[in-house]
N, C-alpha and C positions, 0 to 999 in steps of 0.2 A: 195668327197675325205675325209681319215678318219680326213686331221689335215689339218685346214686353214692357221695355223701358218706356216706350212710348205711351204703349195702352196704362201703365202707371201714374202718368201724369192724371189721366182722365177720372180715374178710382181714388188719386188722392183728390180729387177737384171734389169730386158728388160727397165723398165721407166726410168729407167739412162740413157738410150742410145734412147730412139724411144719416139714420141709423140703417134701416134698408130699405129695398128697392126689391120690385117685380118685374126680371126681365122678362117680354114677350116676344117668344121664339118665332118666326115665318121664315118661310123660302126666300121674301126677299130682305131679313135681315134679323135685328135686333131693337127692338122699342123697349125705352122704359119712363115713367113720367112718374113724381110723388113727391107729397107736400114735405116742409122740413116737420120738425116734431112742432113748433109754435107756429104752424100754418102761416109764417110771415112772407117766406120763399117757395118756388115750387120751380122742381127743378127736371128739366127731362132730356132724355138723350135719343140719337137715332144712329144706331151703324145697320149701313146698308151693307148687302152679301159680298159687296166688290172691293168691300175695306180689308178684307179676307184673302189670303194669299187662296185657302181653301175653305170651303163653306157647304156645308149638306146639314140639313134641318129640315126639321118636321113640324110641326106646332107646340107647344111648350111654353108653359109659366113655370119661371125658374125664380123661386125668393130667395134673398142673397141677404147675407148680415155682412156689410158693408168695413165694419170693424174689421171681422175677418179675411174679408178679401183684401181688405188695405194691410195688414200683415205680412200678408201670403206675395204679394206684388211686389212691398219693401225687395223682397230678398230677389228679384228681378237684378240680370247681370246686364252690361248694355248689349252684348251681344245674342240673349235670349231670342229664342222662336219660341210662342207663346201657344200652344195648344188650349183650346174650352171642350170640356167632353164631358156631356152628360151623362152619367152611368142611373138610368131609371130602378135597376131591382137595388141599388143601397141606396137610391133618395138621395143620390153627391152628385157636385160640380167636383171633376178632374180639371183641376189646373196645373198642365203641365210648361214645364221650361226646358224647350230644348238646346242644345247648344254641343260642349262635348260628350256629353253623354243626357239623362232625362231624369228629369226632378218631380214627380206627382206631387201634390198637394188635394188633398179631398174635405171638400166642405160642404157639412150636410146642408141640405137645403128648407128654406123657411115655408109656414103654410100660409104665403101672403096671398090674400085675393087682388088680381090682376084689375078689379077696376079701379084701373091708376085711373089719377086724375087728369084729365086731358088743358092742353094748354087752348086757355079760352082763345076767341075770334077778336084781339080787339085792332080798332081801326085807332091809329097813329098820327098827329100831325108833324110828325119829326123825327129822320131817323139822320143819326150820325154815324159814320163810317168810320174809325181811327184806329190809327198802329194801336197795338194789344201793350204794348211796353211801355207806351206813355200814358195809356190812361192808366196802366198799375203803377205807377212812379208818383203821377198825378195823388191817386187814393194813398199812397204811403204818405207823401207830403202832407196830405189832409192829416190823416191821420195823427200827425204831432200834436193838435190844435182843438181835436174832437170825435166824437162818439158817432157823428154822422154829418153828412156832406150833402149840400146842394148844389145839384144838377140844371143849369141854365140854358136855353137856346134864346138866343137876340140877335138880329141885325147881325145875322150870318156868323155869327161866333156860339164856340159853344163852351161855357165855362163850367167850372168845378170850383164850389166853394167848401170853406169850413170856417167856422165862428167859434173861437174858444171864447172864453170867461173873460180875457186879457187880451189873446193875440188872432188874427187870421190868416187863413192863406185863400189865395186863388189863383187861377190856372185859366189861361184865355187859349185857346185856339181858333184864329181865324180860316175862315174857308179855305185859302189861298195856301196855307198852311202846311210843312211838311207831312207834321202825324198826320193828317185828314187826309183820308180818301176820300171821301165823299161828306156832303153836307146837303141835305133838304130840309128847309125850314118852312114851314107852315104856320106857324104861328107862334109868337113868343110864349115862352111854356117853362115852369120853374118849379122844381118837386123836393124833395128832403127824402134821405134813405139810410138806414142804418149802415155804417163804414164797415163795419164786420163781416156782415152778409155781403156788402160789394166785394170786400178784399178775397172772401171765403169762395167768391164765384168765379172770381179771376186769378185763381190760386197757381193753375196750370198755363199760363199764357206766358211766351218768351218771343222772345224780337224773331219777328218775320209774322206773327199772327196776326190775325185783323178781326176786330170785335164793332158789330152792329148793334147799335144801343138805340134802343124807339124811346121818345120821350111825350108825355103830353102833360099838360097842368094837372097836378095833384092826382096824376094816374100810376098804376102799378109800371114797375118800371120793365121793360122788357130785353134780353140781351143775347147775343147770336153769335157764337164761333166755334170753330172745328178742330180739332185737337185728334189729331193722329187719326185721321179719319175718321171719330167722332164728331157727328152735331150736336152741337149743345144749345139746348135753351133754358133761359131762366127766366122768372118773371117775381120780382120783387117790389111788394105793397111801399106804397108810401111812410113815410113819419109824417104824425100830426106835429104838425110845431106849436106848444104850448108855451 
């Protein structure tokens, strides 16, 4: 990969959420899909072969302790070339950093079974389209107020709430709207979501990204954007409001 700093953003994004992950090696890239440890979030990613300055693979489940890659990435310079090289007879991931000279890093590999879990088929009556940096600006604001946030679509707005004990916030964006790219509304639809796992999912996102958020009444909540050639998806359960 041409910038390690970059594939860094993505490995601190998923370590928030997963202790490890089963990458699924093909010719035309890289899958990997798996529940957090409280089955609340499930989180999966896709780099296709073209996100790769260079790319040759074979078939390969490669289990990865997530800890340790997030260590190994830290020390990522901005100007790194980012090498993955599997070495089969010592059972490691070669992560090399090249730049003015080459930095190996070797981490032995986990005996995860690859039937990750796949991201279910569900059908959506609402997806919203908006700048990555103001829905993360959005959830910190919440955040002062509460431990989680409601997500609204109405009469072509799409709002962001939080309910503290005392005080609240909320956050309107209409259609017409700068952050919004795009708005399709199908139906007025209003869910609750733990603010942790949103912030923890949008951890990697900075101004110029754009995040695809599907929403529907009291359904898992589903979200879509691309981080240095990385696709990302998550899907995260509801909060029962008690």
């Amino acid at each position: 990969m041409e910038s390690a700093k970059d594939f860094k953003k993505v490995v601190d994004t998923i370590s928030t959420l997963l202790d490890e992950i089963c990458f699924e090696v093909s010719e035309e890239g890289i899958k990997a899909s798996a529940m957090d440890p409280s089955h609340v979030a499930l989180v999966s990613l896709e780099i296709p072969s073209l996100a790769f300055e260079e790319f040759t693979a074979d078939e390969h489940e490669i289990g990865i302790d997530l800890e340790a890659f997030k260590k190994v990435m830290n020390r990522a310079k901005s100007k790194d070339k980012l090498i993955l090289e599997l070495d089969e007879e010592k059972n490691k991931l070669n992560i090399i950093f090249e730049n003015t000279g080459k930095r190996k890093f070797s981490l032995a590999l986990l005996d995860l079974s690859a039937s990750s879990v796949k991201v279910p088929d569900i059908e959506y009556p609402n997806v919203v389209v908006i700048k990555g940096e103001a829905f993360k600006e959005a959830l910190k604001d919440a955040d002062l107020f509460s431990d989680y946030v409601i997500l609204k679509v109405e009469n072509d707005k799409f709002l962001i709430q939080a309910k503290g004990d005392l005080n609240d916030f909320s956050a309107e964006f209409e259609k017409d709207d700068a952050a919004i790219v795009n708005l399709e509304v199908g139906e007025e639809a209003k869910s609750a979501f733990n603010l942790d796992y949103l912030m923890d999912m949008v951890k990697g996102v900075s101004s110029g990204d754009i995040i695809k958020i599907y929403l529907g009444n009291d359904m898992p909540l589903k979200m879509e954007y691309s981080l240095a050639g990385v696709n990302l998806t998550f899907l995260l359960a509801p909060r029962i409001e008690g």
